[in-house]
C-alpha positions in Angstrom: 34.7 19.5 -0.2 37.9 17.8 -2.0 39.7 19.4 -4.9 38.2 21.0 -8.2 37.3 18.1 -10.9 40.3 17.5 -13.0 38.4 15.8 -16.4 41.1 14.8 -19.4 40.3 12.8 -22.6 42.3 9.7 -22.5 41.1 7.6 -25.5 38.7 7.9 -28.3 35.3 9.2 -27.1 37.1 8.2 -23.5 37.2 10.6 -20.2 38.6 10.4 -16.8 37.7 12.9 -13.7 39.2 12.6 -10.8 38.1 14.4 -7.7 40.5 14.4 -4.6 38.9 15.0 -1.1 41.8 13.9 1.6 39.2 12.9 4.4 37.9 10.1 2.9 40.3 6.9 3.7 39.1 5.0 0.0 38.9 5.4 -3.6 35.6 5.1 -5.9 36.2 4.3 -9.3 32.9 4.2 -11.9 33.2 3.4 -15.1 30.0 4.2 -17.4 29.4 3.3 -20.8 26.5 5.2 -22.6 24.4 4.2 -25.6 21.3 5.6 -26.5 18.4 4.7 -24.9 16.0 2.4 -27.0 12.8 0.0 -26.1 14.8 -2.8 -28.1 17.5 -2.5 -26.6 17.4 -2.0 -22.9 17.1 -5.4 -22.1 19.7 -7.0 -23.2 22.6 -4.1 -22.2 20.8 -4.4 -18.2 21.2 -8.0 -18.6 24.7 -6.9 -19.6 25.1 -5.1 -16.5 24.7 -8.2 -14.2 26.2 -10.6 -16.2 29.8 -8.4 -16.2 29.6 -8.1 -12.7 29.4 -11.8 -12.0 32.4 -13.1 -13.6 35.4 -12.6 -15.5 37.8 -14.4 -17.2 40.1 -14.4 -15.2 37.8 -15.0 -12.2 34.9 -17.3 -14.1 32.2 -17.8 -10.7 31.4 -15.3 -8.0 32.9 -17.7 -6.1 36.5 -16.6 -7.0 35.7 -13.5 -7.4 34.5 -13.0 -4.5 37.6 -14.5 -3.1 39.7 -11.9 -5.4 37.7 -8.9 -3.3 38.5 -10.4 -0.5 42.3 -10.0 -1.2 41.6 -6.8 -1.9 41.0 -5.8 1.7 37.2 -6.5 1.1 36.7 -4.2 -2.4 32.9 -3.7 -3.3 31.8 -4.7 -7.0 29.1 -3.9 -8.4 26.9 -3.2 -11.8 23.6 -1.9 -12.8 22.2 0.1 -15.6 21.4 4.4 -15.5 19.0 6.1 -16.8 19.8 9.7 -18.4 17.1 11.5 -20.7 18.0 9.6 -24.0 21.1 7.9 -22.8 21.1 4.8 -21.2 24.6 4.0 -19.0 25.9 0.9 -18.4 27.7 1.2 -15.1 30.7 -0.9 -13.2 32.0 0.7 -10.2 34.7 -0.7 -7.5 35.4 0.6 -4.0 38.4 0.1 -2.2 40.8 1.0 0.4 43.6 3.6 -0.4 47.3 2.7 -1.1 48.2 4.2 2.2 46.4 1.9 4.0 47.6 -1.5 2.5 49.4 -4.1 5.0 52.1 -4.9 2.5 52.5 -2.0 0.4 50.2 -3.3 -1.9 49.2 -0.5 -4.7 45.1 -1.0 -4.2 44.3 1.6 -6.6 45.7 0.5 -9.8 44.6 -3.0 -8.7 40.8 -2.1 -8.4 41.4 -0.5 -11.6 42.9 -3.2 -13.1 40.2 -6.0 -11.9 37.6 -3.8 -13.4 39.6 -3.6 -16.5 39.2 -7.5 -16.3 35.6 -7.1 -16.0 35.1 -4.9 -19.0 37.3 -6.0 -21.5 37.9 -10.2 -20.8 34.2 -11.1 -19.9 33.5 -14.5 -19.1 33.2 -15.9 -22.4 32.9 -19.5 -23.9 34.8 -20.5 -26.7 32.3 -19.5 -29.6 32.4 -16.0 -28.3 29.2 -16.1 -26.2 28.1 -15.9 -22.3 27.2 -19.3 -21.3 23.8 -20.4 -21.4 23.4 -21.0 -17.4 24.9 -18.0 -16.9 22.0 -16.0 -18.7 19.6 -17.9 -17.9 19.9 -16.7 -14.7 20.3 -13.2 -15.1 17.5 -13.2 -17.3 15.5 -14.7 -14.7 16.6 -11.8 -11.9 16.2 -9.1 -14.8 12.6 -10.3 -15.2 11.8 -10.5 -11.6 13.2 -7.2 -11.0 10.5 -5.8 -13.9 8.0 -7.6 -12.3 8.7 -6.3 -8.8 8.2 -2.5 -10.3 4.3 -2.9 -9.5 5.0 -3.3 -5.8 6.0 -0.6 -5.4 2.6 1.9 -6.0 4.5 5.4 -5.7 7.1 4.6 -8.4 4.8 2.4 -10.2 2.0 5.7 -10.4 4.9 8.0 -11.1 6.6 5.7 -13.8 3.0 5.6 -15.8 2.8 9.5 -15.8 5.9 9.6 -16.7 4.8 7.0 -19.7 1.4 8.8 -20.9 3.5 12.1 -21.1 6.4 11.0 -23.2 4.9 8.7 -25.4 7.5 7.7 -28.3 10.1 9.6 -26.6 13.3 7.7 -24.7 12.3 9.1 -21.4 9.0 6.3 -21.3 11.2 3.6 -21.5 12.3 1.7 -18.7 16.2 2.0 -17.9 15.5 -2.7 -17.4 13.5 -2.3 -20.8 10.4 -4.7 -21.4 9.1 -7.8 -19.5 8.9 -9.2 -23.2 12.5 -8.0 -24.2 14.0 -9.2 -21.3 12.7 -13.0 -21.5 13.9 -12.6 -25.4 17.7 -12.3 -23.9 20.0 -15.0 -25.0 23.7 -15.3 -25.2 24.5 -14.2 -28.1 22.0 -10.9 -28.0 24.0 -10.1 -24.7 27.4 -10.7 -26.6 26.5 -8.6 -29.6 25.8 -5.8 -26.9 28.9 -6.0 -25.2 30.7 -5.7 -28.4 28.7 -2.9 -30.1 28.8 -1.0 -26.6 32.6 -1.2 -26.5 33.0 0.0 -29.8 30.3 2.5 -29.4 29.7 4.2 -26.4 30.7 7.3 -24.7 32.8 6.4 -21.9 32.9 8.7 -18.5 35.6 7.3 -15.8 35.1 9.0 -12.5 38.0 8.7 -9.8 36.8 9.7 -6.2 38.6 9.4 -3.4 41.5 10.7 -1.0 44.4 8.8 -3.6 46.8 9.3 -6.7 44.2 8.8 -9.9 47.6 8.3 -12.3 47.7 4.6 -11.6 44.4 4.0 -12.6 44.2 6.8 -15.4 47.2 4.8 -16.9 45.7 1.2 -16.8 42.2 2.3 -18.3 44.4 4.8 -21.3 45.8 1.5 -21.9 43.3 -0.9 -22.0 41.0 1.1 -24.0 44.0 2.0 -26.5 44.0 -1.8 -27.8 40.0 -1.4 -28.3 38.9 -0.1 -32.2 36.5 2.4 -31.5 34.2 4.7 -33.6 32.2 6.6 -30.7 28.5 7.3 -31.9 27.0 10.7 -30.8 23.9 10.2 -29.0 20.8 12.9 -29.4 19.7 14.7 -27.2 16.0 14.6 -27.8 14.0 17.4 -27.5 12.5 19.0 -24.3 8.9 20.3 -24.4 8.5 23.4 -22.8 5.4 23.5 -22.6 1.9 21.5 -22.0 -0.7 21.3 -24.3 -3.9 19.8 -23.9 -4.2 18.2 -20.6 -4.6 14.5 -20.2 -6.0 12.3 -17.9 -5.3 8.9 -17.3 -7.1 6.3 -14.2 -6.1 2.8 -13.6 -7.6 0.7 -11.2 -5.9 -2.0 -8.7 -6.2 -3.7 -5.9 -4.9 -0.8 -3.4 -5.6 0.4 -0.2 -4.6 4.1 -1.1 -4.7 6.2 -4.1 -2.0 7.7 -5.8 -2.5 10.8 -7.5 0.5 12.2 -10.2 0.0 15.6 -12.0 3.1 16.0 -14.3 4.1 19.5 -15.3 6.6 21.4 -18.0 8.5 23.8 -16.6 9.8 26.4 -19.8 12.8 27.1 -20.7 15.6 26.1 -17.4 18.4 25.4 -19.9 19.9 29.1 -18.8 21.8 27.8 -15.4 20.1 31.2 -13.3 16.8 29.7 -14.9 17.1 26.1 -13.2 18.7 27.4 -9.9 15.4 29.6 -9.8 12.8 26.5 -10.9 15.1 24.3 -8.1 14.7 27.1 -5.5 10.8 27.3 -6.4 10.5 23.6 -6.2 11.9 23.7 -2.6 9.1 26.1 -1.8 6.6 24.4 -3.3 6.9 20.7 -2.5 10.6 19.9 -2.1 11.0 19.9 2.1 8.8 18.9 5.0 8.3 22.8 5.2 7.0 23.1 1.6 3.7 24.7 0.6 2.5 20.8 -0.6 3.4 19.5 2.9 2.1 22.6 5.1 -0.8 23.1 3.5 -2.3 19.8 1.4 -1.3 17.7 3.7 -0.8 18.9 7.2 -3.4 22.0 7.4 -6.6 20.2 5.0 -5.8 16.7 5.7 -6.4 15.8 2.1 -3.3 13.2 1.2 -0.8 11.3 2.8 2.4 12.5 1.5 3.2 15.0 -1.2 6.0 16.5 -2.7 7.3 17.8 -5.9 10.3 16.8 -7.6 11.9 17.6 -11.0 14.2 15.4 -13.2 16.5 17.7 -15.8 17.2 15.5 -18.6 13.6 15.4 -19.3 12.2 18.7 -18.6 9.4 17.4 -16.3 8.2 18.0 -12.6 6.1 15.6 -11.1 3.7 16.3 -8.0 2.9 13.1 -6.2 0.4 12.2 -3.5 -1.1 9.6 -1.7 -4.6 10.1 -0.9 -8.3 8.7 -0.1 -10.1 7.7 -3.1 -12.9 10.5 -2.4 -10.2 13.2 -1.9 -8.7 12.9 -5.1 -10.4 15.8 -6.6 -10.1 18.3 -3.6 -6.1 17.1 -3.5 -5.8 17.9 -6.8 -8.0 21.3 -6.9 -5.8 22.4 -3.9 -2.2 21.1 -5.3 -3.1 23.5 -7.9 -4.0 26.1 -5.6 -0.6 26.4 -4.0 1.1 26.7 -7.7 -1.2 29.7 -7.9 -0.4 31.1 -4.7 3.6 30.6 -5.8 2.8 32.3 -8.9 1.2 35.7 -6.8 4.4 35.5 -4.7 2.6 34.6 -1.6 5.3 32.9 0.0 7.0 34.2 3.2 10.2 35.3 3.5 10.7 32.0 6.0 9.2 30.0 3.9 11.9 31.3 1.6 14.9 31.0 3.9 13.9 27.5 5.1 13.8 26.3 1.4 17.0 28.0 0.9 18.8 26.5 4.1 17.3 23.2 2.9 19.1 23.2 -0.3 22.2 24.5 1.1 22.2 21.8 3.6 21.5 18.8 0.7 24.9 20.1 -1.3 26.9 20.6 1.8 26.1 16.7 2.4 26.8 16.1 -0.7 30.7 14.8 -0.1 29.7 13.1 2.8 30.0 10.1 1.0 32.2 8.7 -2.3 28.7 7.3 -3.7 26.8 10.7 -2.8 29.8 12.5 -4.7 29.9 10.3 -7.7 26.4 11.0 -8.1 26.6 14.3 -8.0 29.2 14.5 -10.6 28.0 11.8 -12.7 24.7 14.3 -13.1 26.8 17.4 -13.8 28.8 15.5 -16.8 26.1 14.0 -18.7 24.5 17.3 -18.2 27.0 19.4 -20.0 27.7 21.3 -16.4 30.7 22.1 -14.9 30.1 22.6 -11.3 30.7 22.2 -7.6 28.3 21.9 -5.1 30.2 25.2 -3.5 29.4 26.9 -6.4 25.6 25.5 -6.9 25.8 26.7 -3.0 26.7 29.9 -4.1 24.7 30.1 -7.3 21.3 29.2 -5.1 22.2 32.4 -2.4 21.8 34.6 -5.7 18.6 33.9 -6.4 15.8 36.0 -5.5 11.9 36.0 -4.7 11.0 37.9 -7.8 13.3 34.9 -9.9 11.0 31.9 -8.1 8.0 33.9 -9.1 8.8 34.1 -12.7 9.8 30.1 -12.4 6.4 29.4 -11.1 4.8 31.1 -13.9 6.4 29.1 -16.1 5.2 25.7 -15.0 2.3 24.1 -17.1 0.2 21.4 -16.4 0.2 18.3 -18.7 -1.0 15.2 -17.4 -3.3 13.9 -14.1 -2.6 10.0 -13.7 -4.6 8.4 -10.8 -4.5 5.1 -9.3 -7.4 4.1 -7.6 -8.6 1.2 -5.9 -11.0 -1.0 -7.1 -14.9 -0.9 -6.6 -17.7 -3.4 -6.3 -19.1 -2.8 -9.9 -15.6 -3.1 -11.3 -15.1 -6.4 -9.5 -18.3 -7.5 -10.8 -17.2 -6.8 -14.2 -13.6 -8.1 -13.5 -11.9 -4.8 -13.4 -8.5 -4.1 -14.7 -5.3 -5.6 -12.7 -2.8 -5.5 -14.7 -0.1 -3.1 -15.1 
């Protein structure tokens, strides 16, 4: 699966990692630039995120750049905002075609490099030092749209609100696109103040991925980001509770055909690495396959939901059961959701309930350099996580875990919170129930 991550500090508070894999026939380079991840302040760097990718100086419209893409043997631009625990990461990433494979010898790399260099450090200013006024405009616009959309969608929507009552005050409840209220309070000169704190400021991760030579691009970014003054700031880390307290629960009601029930759990203490292989392996037992416990049982065996599956997000300690169910079975989905963590806890799991969960997982990280945006995922994850692995060696770190290891990661879970969504009633419409979000 491609060569062993090659990571070297080439400017202040500056990395690049470059992982070679010859069968691939482009190159992936991502360039993120993390900040820490605050209410006020989300807005304005996702508004950052699309107006970079638009425009540049030397390329002012989409129009020409577009047309500079083109040139490029059809290179892919693009630019969004992450979210990890308390970071938030500002992302550009270009795609193109390998050196090899240029008509005229052109040297693709260090080109693709060098138009995202364009993007990052000569933005599409006006004279006074601001993003024009249209420009913004615009992107506000989409930015807003795209926080309004969130509510279409009822899974992520339920999911997002547990996620909300559980970390109240804490970076992980806010939204990577910030607030509908933030985001209509962007203007130019908020966005250009961003852009120049975040250059001076952030923590900068370059990933290289692809079948090519990294040097050319290494070399371009080592030199643009030498003529920047920097003073890196450290970002916290936040604190991850281990363990629930009181449980909560929280109902909203909406117009929907389908409940949606979320019961969000602590897990302990995972930061050991044989700790979180063992909670992963347990998850895939419980509710992470179409095999799982959740799927088998809940679902296919009592009838009582739609979907639902388990799924656990490491920067912020917490695993989230979801489930889509009849209004009236809320309480027996629930009852019976907890049932199955029970049942994990005894160790009444089979040994090919086992082996499927195992295969499963083994199957997901031999996939994983199928593509260069699977990979940089992948890798993204394991550097803002402090890690230092392949997916060979998660491979071979999941093949040493054993029943007795899941067991003592099930006993570990706690519940916290129980969010439902449920659909509205004839008394509440009389009383002109609750819509909003």
């Amino acid at each position: 699966m491609g060569s062993r991550p090659n990571r070297v500090q080439i400017g202040e508070g500056v990395w690049f990692t470059s992982i070679i894999d010859p069968k691939f026939k482009s190159n992936r380079i991502s360039l993120n630039l993390a900040a820490p991840l605050k209410k006020e302040t989300a807005a304005d760097m996702a508004a950052l995120s699309l107006l970079l990718r638009k425009s540049c100086r030397a390329y002012p419209n989409i129009t020409l750049l577009s047309s500079r893409l083109s040139e490029l043997y059809g290179a892919y631009l693009d630019g969004e905002v992450r979210k990890h625990g308390p970071k938030e990461i500002l992302n550009l990433t270009v795609q193109g075609i390998d050196n090899r494979f240029a008509l005229e010898g052109e040297k693709m790399i260090q080109e693709c490099a060098e138009l995202l260099c364009q993007v990052l450090f000569a933005p599409n200013l006006e004279a006074s030092g601001l993003f024009g006024e249209d420009d913004v405009r615009i992107e506000r616009q989409y930015l807003v749209d795209t926080i309004d959309s969130l509510i279409n969608d009822k899974r992520a929507y339920a999911i997002d609100r547990c996620v909300k009552s559980m970390c109240k005050g804490e970076p992980a409840s806010v939204s990577r696109y910030g607030t509908r209220e933030n985001a209509l309070a962007v203007t130019p000169k908020s966005a250009a103040d961003m852009y120049r704190h975040l250059l001076k400021t952030a923590k900068v991760e370059i990933l290289f991925i692809g079948c090519g030579d990294p040097s050319g691009a290494k070399e371009a970014f080592k030199e643009a980001f030498a003529k920047v003054n920097r003073t890196p700031e450290e970002i916290p880390e936040g604190t991850v509770k281990l363990t629930a307290g009181e449980i909560q629960e929280v109902e909203e009601t909406m117009e929907v055909m389908q409940g949606k029930l979320v019961m969000g759990f602590r897990v302990g203490d995972v930061s050991q690495r044989k700790k979180y292989n063992a909670l992963r392996m347990m998850l895939s037992v419980f509710g992470g396959s179409p095999f799982s416990r959740l799927f088998v049982y809940v679902r296919e065996k009592l009838s009582l939901c739609y979907y639902c599956a388990s799924r656990y997000d490491r920067p912020t300690g917490l695993m989230m059961v979801d489930s889509g169910v009849e209004f009236e079975k809320k309480e027996a989905a629930q009852k019976e959701i907890l049932n199955q963590l029970e049942a994990m806890r005894r160790g009444e799991f089979t040994d090919e309930e086992f082996s499927a969960a195992r295969l499963n997982m083994v199957n997901a990280f031999q996939t994983t350099g199928d593509s260069l945006g699977s990979l940089e995922g992948y890798y993204f994850n394991q550097i803002f996580s402090g890690w230092d692995k392949t997916p060979e060696q998660d491979i071979a770190d999941l093949l040493d875990i054993t029943r007795e290891e899941i067991i003592e990661a099930a006993r570990q879970v706690s519940l916290d919170t129980i969010y439902f969504l449920k659909g509205e009633t004839p008394e509440t419409d009389r009383k002109g129930g609750n819509q909003d979000a």
